[in-house]
Backbone as JSON Lines, residues from 0, in Angstrom:
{"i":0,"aa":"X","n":[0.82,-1.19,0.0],"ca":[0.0,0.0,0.0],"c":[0.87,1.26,0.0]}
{"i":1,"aa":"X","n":[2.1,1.14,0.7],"ca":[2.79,2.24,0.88],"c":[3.86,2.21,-0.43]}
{"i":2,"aa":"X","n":[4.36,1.13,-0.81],"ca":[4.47,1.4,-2.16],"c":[3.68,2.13,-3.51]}
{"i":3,"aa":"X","n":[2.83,1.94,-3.07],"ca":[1.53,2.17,-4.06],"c":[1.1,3.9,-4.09]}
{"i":4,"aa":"X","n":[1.32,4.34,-2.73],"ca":[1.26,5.74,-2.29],"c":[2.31,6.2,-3.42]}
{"i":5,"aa":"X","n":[3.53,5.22,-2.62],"ca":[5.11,6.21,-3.54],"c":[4.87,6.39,-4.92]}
{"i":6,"aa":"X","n":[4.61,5.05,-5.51],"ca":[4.66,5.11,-6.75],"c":[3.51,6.22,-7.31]}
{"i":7,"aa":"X","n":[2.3,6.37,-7.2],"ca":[1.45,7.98,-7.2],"c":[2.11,8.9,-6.89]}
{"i":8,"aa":"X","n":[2.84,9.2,-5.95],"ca":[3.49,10.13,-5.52],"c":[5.01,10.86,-6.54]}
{"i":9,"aa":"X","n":[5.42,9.89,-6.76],"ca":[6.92,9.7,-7.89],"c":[5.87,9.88,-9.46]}
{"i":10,"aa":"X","n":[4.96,9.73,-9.76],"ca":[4.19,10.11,-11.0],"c":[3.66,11.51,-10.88]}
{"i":11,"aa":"X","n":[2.78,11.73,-9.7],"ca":[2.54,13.31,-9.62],"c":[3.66,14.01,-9.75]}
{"i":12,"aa":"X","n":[4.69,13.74,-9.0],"ca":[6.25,14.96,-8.93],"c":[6.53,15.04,-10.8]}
{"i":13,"aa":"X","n":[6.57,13.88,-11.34],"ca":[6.88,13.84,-12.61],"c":[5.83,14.41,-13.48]}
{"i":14,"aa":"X","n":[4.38,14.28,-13.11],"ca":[3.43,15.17,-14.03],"c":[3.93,16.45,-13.66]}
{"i":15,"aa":"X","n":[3.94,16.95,-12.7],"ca":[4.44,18.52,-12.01],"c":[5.66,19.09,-12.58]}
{"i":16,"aa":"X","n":[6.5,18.5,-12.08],"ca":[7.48,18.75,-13.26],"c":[7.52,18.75,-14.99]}
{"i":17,"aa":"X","n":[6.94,18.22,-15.51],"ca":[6.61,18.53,-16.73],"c":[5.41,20.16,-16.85]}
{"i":18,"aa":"X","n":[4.6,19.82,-16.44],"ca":[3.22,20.82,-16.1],"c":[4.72,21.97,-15.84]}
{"i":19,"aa":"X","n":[5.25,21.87,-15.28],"ca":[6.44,23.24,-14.68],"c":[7.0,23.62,-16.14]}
{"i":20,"aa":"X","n":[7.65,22.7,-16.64],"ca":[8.83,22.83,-17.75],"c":[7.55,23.42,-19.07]}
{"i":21,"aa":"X","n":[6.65,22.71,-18.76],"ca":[5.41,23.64,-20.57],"c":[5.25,24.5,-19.84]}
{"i":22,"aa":"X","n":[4.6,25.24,-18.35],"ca":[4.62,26.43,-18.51],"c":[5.74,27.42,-18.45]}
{"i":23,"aa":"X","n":[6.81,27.23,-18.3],"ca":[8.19,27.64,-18.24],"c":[8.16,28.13,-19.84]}
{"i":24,"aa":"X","n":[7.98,27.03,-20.49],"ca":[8.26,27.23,-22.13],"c":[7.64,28.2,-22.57]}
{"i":25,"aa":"X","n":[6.26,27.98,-21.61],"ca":[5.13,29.02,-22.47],"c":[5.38,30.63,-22.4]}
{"i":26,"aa":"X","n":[5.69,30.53,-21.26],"ca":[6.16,31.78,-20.32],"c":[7.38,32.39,-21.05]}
{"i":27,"aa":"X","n":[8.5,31.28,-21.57],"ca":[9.4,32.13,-22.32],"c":[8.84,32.86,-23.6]}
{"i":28,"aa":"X","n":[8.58,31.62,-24.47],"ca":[7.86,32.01,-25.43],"c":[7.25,33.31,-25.3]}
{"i":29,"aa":"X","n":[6.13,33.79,-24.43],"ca":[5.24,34.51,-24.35],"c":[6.42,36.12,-23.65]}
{"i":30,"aa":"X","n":[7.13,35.53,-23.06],"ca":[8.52,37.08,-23.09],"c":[8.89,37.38,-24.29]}
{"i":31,"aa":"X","n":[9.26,36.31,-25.25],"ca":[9.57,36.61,-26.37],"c":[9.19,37.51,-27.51]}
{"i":32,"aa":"X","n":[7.71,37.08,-27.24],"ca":[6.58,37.41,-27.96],"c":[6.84,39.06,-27.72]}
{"i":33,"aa":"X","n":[6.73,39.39,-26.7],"ca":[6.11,40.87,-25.97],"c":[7.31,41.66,-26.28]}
{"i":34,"aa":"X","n":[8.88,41.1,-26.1],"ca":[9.99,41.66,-26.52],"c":[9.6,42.19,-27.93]}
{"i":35,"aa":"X","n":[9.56,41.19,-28.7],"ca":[9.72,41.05,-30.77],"c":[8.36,42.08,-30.37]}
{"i":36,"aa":"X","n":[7.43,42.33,-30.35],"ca":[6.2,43.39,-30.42],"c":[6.72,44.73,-29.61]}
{"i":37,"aa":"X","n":[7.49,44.65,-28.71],"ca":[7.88,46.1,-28.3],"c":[9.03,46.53,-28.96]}
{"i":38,"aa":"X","n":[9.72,45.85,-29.46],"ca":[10.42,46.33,-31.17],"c":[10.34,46.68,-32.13]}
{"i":39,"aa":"X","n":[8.99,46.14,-32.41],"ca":[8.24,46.61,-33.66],"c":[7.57,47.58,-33.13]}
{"i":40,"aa":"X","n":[7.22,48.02,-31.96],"ca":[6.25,49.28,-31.55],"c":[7.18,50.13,-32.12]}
{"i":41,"aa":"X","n":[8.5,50.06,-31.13],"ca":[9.84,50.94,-31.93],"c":[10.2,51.49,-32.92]}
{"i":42,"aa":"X","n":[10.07,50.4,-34.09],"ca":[10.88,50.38,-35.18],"c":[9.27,51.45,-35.66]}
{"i":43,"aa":"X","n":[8.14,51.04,-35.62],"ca":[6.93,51.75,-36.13],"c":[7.0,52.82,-36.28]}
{"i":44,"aa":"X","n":[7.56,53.7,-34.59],"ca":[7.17,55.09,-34.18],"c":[8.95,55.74,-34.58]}
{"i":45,"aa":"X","n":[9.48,54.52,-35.16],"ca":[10.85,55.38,-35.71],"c":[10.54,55.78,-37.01]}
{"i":46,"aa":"X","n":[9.86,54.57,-37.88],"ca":[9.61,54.87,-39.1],"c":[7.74,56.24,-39.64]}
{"i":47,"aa":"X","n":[7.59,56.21,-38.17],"ca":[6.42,57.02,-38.17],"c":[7.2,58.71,-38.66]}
{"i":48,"aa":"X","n":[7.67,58.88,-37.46],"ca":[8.27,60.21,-37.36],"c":[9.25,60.01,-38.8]}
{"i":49,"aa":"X","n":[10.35,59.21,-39.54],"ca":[10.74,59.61,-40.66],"c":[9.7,59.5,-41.82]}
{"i":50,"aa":"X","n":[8.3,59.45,-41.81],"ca":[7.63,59.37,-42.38],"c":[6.73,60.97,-42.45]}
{"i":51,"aa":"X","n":[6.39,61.39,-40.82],"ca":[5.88,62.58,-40.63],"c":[7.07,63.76,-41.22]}
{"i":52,"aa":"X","n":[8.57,63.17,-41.2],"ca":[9.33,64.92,-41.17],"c":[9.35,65.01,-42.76]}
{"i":53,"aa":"X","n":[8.93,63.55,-43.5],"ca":[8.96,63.79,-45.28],"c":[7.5,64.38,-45.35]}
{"i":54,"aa":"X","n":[6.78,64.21,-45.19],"ca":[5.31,64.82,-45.11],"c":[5.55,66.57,-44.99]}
{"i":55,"aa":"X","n":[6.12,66.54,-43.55],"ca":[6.2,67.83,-43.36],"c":[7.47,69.02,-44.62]}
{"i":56,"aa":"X","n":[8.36,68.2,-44.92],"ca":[8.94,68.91,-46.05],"c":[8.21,68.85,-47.32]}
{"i":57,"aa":"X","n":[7.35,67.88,-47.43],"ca":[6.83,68.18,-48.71],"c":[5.35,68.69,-49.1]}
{"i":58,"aa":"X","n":[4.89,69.54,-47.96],"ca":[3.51,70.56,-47.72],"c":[4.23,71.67,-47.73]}
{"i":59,"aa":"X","n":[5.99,71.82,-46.59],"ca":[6.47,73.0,-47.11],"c":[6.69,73.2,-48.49]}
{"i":60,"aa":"X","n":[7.46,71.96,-49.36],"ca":[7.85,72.46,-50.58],"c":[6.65,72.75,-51.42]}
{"i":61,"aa":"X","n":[5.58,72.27,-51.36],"ca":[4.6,72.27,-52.23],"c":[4.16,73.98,-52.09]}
{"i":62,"aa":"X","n":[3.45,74.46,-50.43],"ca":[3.4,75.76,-50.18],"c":[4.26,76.9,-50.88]}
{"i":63,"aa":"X","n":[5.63,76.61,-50.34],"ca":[6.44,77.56,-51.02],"c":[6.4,77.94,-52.45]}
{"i":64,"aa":"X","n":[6.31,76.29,-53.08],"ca":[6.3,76.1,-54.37],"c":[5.07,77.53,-55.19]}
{"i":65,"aa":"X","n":[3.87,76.85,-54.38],"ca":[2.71,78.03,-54.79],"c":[2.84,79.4,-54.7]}
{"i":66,"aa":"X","n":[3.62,79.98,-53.2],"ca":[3.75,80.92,-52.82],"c":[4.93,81.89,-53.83]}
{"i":67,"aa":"X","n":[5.74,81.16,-54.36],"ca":[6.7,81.6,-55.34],"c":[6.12,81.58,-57.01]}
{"i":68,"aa":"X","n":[5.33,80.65,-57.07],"ca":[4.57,80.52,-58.56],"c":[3.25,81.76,-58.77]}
{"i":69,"aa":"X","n":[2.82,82.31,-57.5],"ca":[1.81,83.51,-57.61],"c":[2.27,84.45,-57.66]}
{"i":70,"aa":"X","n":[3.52,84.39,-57.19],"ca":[4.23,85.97,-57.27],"c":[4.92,86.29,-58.63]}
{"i":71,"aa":"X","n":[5.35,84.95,-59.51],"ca":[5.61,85.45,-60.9],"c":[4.48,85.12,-61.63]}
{"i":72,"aa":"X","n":[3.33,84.91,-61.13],"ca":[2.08,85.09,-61.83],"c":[1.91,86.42,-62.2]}
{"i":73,"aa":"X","n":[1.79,86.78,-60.5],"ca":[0.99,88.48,-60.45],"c":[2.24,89.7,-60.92]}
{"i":74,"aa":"X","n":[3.4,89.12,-61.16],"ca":[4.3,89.73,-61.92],"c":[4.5,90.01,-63.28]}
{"i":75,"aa":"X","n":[3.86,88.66,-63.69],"ca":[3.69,88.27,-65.18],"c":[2.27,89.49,-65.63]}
{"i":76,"aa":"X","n":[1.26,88.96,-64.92],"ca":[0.04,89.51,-65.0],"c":[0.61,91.02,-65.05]}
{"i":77,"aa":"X","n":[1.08,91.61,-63.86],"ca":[1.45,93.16,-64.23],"c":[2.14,93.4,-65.22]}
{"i":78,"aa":"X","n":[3.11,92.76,-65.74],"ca":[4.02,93.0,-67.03],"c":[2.92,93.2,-67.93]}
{"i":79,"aa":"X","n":[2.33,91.83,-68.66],"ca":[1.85,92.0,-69.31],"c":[0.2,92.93,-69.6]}
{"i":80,"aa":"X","n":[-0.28,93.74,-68.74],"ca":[-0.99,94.56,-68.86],"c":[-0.5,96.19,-68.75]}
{"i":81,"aa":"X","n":[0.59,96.26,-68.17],"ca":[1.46,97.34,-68.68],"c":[1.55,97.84,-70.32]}
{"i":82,"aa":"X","n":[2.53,96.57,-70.59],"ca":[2.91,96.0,-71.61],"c":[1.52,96.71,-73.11]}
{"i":83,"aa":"X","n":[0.4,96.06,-72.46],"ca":[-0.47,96.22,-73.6],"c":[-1.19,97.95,-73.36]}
{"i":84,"aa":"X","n":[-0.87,98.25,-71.94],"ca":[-1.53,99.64,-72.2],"c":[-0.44,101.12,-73.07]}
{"i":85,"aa":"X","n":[1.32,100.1,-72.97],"ca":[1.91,100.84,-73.8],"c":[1.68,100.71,-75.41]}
{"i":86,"aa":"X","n":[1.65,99.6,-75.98],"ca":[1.06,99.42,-77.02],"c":[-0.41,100.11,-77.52]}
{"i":87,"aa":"X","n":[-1.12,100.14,-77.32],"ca":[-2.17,101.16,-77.17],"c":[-1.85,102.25,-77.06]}
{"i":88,"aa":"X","n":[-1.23,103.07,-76.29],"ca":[-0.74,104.66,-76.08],"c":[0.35,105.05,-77.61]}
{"i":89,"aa":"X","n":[0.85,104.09,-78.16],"ca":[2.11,104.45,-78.91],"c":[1.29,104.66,-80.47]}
{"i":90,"aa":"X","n":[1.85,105.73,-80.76],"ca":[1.4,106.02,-82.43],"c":[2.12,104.8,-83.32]}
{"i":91,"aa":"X","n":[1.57,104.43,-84.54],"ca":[2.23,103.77,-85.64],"c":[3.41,104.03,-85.67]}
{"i":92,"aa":"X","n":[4.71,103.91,-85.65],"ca":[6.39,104.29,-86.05],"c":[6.02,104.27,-87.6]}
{"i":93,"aa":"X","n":[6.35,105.01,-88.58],"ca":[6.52,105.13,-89.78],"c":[5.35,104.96,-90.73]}
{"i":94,"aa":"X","n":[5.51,104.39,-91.78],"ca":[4.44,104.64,-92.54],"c":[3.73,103.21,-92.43]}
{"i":95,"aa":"X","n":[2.64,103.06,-92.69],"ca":[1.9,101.16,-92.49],"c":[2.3,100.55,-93.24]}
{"i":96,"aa":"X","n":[2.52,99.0,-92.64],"ca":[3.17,98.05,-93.13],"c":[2.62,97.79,-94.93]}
{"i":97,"aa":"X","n":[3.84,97.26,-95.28],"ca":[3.62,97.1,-97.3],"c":[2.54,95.86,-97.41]}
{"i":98,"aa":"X","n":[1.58,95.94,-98.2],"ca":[1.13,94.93,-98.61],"c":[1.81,93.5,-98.45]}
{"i":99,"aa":"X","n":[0.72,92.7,-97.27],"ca":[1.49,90.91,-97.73],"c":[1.63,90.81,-96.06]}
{"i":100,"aa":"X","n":[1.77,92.13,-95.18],"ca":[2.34,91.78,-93.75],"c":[1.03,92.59,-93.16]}
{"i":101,"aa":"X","n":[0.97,91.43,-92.05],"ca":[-0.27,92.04,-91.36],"c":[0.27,92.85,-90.07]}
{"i":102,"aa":"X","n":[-0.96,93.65,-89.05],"ca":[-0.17,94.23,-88.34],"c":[-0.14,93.32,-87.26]}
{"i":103,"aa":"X","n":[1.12,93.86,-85.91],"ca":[1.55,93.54,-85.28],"c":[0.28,93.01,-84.35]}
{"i":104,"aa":"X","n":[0.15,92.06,-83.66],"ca":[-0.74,91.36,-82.47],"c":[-0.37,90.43,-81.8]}
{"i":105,"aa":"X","n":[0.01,90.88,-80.65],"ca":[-0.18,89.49,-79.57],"c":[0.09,88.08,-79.93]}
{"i":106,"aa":"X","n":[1.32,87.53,-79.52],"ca":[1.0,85.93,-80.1],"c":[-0.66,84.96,-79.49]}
{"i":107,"aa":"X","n":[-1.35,84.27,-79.91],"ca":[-1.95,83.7,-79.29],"c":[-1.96,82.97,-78.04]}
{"i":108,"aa":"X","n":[-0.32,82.64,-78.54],"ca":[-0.32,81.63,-77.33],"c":[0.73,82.68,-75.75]}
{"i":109,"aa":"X","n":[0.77,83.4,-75.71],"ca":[1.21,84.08,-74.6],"c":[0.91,84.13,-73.54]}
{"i":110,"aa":"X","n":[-0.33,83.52,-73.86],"ca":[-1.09,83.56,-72.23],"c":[-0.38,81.84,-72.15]}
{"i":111,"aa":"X","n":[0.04,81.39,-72.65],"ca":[0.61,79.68,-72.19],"c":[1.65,79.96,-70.84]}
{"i":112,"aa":"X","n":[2.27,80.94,-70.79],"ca":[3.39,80.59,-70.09],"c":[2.53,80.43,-68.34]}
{"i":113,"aa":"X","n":[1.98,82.35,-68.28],"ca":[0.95,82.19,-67.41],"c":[-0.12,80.88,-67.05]}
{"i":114,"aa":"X","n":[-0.55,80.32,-67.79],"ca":[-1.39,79.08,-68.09],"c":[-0.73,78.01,-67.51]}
{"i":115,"aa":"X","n":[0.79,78.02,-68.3],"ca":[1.28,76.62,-67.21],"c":[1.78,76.88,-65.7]}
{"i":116,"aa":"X","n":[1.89,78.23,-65.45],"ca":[2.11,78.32,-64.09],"c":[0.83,78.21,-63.57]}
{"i":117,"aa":"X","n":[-0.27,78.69,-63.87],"ca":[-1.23,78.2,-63.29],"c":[-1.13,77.12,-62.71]}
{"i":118,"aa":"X","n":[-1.47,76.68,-63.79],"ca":[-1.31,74.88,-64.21],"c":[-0.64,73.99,-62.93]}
{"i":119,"aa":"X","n":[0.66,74.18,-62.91],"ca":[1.34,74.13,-61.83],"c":[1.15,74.56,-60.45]}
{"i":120,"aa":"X","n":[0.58,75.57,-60.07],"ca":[0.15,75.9,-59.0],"c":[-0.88,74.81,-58.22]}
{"i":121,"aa":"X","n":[-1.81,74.83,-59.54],"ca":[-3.19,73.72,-59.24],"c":[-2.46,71.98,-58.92]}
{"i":122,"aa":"X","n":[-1.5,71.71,-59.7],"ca":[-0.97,70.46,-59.48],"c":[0.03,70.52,-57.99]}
{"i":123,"aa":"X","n":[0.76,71.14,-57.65],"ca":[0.89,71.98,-56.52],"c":[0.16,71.54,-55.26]}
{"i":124,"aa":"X","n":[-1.12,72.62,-55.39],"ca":[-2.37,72.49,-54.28],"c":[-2.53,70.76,-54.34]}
{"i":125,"aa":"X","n":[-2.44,70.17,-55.9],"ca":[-3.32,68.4,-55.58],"c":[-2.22,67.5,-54.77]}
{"i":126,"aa":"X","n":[-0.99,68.1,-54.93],"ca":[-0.09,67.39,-54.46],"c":[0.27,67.57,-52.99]}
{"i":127,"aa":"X","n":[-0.38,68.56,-52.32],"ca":[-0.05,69.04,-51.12],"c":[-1.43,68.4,-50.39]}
{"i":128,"aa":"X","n":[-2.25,68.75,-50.95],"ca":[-3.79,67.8,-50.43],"c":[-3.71,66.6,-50.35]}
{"i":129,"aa":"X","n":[-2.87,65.5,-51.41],"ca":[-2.59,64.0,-51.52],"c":[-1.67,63.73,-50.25]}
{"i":130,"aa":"X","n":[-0.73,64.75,-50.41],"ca":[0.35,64.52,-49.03],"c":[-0.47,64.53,-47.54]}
{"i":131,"aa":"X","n":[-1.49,65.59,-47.4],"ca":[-1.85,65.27,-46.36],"c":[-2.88,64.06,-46.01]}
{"i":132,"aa":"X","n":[-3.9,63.94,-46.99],"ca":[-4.38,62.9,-47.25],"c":[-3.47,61.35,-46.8]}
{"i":133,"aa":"X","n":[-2.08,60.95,-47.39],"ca":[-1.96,60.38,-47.07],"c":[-0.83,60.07,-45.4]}
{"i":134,"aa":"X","n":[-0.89,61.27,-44.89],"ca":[-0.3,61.41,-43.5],"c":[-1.47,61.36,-42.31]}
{"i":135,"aa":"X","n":[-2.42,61.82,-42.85],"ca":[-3.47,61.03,-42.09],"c":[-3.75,59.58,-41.81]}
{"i":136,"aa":"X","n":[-4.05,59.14,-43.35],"ca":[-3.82,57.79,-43.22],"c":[-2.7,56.72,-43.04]}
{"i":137,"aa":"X","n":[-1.65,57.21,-42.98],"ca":[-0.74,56.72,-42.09],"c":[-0.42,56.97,-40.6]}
{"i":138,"aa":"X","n":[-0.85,58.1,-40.32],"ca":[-0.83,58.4,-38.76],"c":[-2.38,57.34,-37.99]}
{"i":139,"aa":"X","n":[-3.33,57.27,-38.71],"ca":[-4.33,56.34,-38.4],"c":[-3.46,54.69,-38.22]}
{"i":140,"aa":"X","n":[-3.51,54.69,-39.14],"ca":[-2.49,53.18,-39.72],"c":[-1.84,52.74,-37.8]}
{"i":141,"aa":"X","n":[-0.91,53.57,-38.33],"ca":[0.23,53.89,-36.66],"c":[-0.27,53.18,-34.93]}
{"i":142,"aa":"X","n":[-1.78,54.31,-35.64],"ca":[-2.34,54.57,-34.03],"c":[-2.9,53.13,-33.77]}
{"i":143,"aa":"X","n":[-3.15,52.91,-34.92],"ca":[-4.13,51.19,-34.75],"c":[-3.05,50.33,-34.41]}
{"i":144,"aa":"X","n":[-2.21,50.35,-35.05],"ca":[-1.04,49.25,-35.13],"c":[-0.78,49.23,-33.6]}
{"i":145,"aa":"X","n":[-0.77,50.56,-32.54],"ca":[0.19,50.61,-31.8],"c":[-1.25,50.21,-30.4]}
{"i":146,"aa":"X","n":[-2.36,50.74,-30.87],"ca":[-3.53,50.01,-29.95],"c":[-3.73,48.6,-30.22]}
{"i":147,"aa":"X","n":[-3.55,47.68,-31.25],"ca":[-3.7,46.75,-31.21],"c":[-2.2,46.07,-30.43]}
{"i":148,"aa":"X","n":[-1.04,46.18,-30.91],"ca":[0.06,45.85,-30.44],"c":[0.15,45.64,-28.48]}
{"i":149,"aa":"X","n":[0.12,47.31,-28.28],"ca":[-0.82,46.78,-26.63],"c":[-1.49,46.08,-25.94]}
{"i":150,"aa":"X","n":[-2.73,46.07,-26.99],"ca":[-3.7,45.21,-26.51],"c":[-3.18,43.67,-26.59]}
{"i":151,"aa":"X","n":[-2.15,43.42,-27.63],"ca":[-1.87,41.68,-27.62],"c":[-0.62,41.59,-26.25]}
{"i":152,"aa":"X","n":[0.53,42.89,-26.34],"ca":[1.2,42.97,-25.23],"c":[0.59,42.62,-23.89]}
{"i":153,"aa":"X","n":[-0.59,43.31,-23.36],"ca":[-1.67,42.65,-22.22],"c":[-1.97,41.96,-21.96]}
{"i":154,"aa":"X","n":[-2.56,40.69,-23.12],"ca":[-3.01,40.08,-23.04],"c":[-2.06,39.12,-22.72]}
{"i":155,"aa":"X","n":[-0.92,38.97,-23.81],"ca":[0.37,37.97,-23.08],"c":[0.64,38.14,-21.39]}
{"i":156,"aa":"X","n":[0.78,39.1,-21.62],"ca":[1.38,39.71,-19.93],"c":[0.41,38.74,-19.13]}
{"i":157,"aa":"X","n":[-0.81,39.12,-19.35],"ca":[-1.89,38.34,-18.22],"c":[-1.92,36.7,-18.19]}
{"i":158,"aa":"X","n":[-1.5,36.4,-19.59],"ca":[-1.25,35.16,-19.65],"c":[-0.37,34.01,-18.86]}
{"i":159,"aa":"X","n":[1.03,35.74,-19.15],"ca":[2.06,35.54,-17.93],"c":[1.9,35.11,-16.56]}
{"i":160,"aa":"X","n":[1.21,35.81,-16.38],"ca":[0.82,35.53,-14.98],"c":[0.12,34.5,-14.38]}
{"i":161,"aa":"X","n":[-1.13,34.36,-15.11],"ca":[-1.95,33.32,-15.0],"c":[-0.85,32.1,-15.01]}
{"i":162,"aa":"X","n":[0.13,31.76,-16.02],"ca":[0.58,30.39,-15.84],"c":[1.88,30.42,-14.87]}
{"i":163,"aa":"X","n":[1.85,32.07,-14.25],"ca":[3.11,31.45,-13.05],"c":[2.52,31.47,-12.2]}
{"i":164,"aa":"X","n":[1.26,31.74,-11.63],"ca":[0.37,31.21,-10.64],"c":[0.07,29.6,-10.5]}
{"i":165,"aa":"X","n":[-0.26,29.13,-11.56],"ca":[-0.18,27.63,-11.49],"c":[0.33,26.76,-10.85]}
C-alpha cells in the first residue's frame, strides 16, 4: 500500500514537473513574444516620425512652391498689362506696313506661359492635399497598429501571470 502511495506520488512529482517545464516554455515564449512586439512598436514610431518629417517637407515644398509661382504670376500679369496699355498709347512708327504683312498682335499663345504656371500651381495644391491625405492615413495606420500591439502585449502579460500562478 505504501508502495503504491510512492509510486502515485513519484508520477505526480513527474506530471508537475513537466506541467512546470510547458509552462516555463510558455512563459518564455510569451517574453519573447512581448519583446519582438515592443520592437516593432519601436521600429513603427521610428519609421512614423521619418515618415511625418517627409510629409512635413513636402507641404512645405509644395506651399512655397505656390507661394513663389503667384508671385511670378501676379508679376507676369502686371508686365503683361502694362505692356499692352503701352502698345495702345504708342502712335504707328513710320508709314503702315507694305502689302502681304499684317499688323503687329499678340502671339496667341502668350497667355501659355501664365497658363502653365497656373497649371502648376493647381498640381501643386493636388499634391499638397494628396500629401496630407496620405499622413493622415498613415498616422491612423500607426495609431491602430500601436492600440492593437498593446492590446496583444496585455493580453500575453496576463497570460504571464496566470501560468506562473499555477
Amino acid at each position: 500500500n505504501k508502495e503504491r502511495e510512492k509510486q502515485d506520488l513519484i508520477a505526480k512529482i513527474e506530471d508537475l514537473e513537466m506541467t512546470i517545464q510547458a509552462l516555463t516554455q510558455a512563459i518564455d515564449a510569451l517574453k519573447a513574444e512581448i519583446a519582438e512586439m515592443q520592437v516593432q512598436l519601436k521600429r513603427a514610431g521610428e519609421d512614423r516620425e521619418k515618415e511625418n518629417k517627409e510629409f512635413q517637407m513636402t507641404v512645405s515644398d509644395q506651399r512655397e512652391t505656390q507661394t513663389l509661382l503667384k508671385k511670378a504670376l501676379d508679376f507676369l500679369a502686371d508686365f503683361y498689362s502694362k505692356k499692352a496699355a503701352l502698345l495702345q498709347k504708342q502712335e504707328p512708327a513710320g508709314p503702315p506696313p507694305p502689302a502681304g504683312f499684317e499688323t503687329y498682335k499678340n502671339n496667341a499663345q502668350s497667355g501659355g506661359v501664365m497658363q502653365l504656371i497656373e497649371q502648376i500651381i493647381t498640381d501643386a495644391k493636388a499634391m499638397e492635399a494628396e500629401a496630407i491625405r496620405s499622413e493622415e492615413d498613415a498616422q491612423k495606420g500607426y495609431e491602430d497598429f500601436v492600440k492593437e500591439t498593446n492590446a496583444s502585449i496585455e493580453t500575453k502579460s496576463k497570460d504571464i501571470v496566470e501560468k506562473s500562478e499555477q
